[in-house]
N, C-alpha and C positions, 0 to 999 in steps of 0.2 A: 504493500500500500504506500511503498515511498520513492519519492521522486528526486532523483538530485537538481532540477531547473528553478532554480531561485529566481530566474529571472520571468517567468512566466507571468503575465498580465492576471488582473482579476480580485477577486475578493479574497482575503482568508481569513480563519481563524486562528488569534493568537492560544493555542493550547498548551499547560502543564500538567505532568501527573507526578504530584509532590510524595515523595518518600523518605522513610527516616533518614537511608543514606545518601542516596540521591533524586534528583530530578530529572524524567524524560519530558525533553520540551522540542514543542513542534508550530510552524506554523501548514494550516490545510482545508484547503479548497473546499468548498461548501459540497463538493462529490467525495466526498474523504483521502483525498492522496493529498499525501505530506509534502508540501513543496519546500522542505526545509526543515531538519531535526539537529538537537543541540541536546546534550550532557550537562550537567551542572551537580555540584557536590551539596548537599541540605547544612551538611553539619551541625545536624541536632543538637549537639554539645553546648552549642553557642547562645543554645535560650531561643523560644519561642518571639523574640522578637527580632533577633538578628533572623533567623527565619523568614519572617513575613516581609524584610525590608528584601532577604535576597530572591524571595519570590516576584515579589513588583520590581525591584530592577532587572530581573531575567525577562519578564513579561516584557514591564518598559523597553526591553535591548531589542528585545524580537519585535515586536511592534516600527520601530524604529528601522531595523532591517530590512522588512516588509516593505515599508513605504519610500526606501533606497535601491530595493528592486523593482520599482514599478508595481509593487502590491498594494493594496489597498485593506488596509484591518478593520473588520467592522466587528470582532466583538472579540471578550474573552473567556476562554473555558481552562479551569483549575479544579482539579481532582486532588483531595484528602483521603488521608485513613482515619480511622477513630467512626466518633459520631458526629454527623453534620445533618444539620439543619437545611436544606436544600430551599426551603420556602423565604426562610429569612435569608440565606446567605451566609450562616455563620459558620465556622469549625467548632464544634462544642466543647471535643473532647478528643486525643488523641493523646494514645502513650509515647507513640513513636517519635514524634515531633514536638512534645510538648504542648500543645495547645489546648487552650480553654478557654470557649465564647470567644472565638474569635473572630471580628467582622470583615471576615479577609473581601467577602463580594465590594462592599461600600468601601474598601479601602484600594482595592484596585480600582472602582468605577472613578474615585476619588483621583488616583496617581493620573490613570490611562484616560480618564475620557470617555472609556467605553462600556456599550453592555456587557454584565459579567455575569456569568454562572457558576454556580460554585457545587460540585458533587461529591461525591464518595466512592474512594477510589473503585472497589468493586464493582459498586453500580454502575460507574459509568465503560467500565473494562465488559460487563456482561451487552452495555448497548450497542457498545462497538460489535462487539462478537456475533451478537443477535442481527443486527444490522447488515453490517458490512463481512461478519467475514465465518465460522460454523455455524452458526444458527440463522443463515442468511437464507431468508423466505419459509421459514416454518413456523411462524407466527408465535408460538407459545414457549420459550425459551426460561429453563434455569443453566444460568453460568455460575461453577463454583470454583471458587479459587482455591488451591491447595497449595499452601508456603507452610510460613514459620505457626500459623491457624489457617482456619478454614472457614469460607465465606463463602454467599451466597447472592446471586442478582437475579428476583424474577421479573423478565421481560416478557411482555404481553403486545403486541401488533408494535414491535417498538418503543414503547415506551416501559422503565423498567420502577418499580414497586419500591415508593419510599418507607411508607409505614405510618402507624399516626403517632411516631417522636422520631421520626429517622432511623428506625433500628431497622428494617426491617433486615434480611437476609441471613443470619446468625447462624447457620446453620450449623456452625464447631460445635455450637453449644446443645445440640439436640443428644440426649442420654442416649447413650449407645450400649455404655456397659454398668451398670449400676456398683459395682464393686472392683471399678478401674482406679488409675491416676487420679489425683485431685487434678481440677482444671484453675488455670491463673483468676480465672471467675469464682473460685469458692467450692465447686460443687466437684463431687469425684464423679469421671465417667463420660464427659463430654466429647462427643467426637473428634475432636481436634488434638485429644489427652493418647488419642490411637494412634490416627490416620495423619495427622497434620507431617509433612518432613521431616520439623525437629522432634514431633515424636517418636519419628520410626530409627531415627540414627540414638535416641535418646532410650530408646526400649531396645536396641542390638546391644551396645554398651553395656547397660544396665546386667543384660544376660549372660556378657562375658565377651561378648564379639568385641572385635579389633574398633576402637574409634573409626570412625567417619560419617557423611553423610549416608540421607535416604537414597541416591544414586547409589553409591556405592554398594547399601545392602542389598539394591535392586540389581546390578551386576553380581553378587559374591551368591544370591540367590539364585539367578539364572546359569551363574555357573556348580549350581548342585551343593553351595552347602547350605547342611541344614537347618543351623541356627536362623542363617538368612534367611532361607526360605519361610522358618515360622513365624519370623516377623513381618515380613514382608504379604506371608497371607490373612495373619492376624489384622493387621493394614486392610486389607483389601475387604475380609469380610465386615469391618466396622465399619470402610466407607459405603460399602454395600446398604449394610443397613440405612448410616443416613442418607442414603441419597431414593432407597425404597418410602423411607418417611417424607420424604421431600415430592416423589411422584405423587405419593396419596394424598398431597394437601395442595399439590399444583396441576398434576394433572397434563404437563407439558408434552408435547411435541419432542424436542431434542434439551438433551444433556449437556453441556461443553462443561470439557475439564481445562481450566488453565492452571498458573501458577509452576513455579519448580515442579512438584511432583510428579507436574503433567509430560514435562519432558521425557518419563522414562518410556511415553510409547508405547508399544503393545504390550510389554513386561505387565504395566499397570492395566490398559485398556482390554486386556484376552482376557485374562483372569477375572476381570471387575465386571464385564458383561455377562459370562458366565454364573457369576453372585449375586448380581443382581436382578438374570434372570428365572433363577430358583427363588426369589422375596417375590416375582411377581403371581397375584392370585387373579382378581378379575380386575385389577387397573391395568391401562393400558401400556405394554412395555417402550418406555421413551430411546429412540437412536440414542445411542451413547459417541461422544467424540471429542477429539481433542481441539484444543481452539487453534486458531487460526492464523491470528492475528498477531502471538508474540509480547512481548514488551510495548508495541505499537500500540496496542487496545487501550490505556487508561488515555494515550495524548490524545487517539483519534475521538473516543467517546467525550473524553471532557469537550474536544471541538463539536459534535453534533449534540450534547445538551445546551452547547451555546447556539447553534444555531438553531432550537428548539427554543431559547428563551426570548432570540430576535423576532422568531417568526411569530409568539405569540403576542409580543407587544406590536410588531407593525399592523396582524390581524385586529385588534382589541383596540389603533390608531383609525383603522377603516372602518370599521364599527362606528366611531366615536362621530368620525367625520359625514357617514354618511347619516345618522340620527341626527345632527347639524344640519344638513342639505334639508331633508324632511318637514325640520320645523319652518 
């Protein structure tokens, strides 16, 4: 979905997808190709306020860029982790970056000028997904992401499911094993205490296996040993579950896996269709697959929430104007 022509005419979206250690930042055309991706370090260490200043000067820079290439920036899209407020605009809550109640929208609309949307990181990685790139034209879409936890975006005809406080997608936290791990949320047993990456390299360990990543148990498994193997299937039957709990209350079309986890490929995707499709009784078995999109999915999605929050203000401008005509 990327394009190296910087110099190409037309509108874009200034897009960021903010992470504890870093930021993927992109400028991309209202048809989603990137005309333009950049890197940047967060450095969370630094306090949540040097944060949000090196968020608005990465935005400000690319903005700036843009309109040095003959582009033209009409809006911007910024992806968080944590809990975000989508309606207000705020960052509520994030461990990873520090922040609390933060007005990052009204402070970029403030720096830039421009419309600003402001999402969550998942959610907006599952609209990409849904959209543009595995769950492209199946209407009914859960994208879950599988790293250091596990999250969830459901996407319905494109548009993906905030909640009524922002939480929605949580899916780490759905019990899986009632007499598991404690989970960083208080409670033993959460799915992400299983299946999440760092738990699977954190449960090989624990058993005696050699340090490393969830990659690597997924390699030391498929090459036949058997420690690996019983974590790696213990993994597989937890995410099975939640992701059978997740059909029964969504109901969706297709599956997408992103995240690390998802890189291992058929290792995770043979075995998990298989598990998943012994949990099926009379709900409908969802395509299962890997996403698509990459590291690419939070910049491109945070870009089409914003050009989702232009299109409804200029809609809601024509409205306005034409009830004017009327009177």
């Amino acid at each position: 979905m990327t394009s190296g022509d910087a110099g190409a005419t037309g509108q874009v979206v200034v897009a960021l997808d903010v992470g504890g250690t870093g930021m993927k930042c992109a400028l991309v055309r209202p048809d989603g190709v990137a005309v333009r991706t950049e890197r940047h370090p967060t450095q969370a260490a630094r306090g949540p306020a040097a944060v949000v200043d090196t968020i608005l000067d990465v935005a400000a820079g690319l903005a700036d860029k843009a309109r040095a290439d003959g582009l033209t920036p009409i809006a911007v899209g910024i992806a968080v982790p944590g809990v975000v407020d989508e309606a207000r605009g705020v960052a509520v809550w994030s461990a990873n970056v520090g922040f609390r109640d933060v007005p990052l929208r009204e402070l970029a609309v403030t720096r830039l000028g421009l419309p600003t949307a402001l999402g969550h990181d998942v959610r907006v990685g599952g609209l990409a997904e849904a959209r543009l790139g595995a769950g492209r034209g199946t209407g009914h879409v859960l994208f879950v992401a599988i790293g250091t936890g596990i999250a969830a975006a459901h996407v319905v005809d494109g548009s993906a499911s905030v909640g009524a406080h922002g939480a929605a997608g949580e899916i780490g936290h759905i019990l899986v094993r009632p007499d598991g791990p404690r989970c960083g949320c208080g409670r033993p047993g959460c799915l992400e205490t299983i299946a999440s990456a760092a738990a699977i390299g954190r449960r090989y360990a624990e058993l005696g296996g050699a340090p490393g990543t969830a990659a690597d148990v997924a390699e030391r498994a498929a090459a036949g040993e058997q420690l690996a193997g019983q974590v790696w299937q213990e993994a597989v039957e937890a995410l099975a579950d939640g992701l059978a709990t997740g059909q029964a209350l969504f109901d969706v079309a297709t599956i997408v896996l992103g995240g690390g986890l998802a890189q291992a490929g058929d290792r995770l995707l043979v075995p998990l269709r298989v598990a998943l499709h012994e949990r099926m009784t009379f709900h409908r078995e969802p395509r299962l697959v890997a996403a698509a999109l990459g590291d690419e999915a939070g910049c491109l999605g945070a870009a089409l929430l914003a050009l989702d929050a232009v299109r409804v203000r200029d809609q809601d401008a024509v409205r306005v104007r034409d009830n004017q005509e009327e009177r």
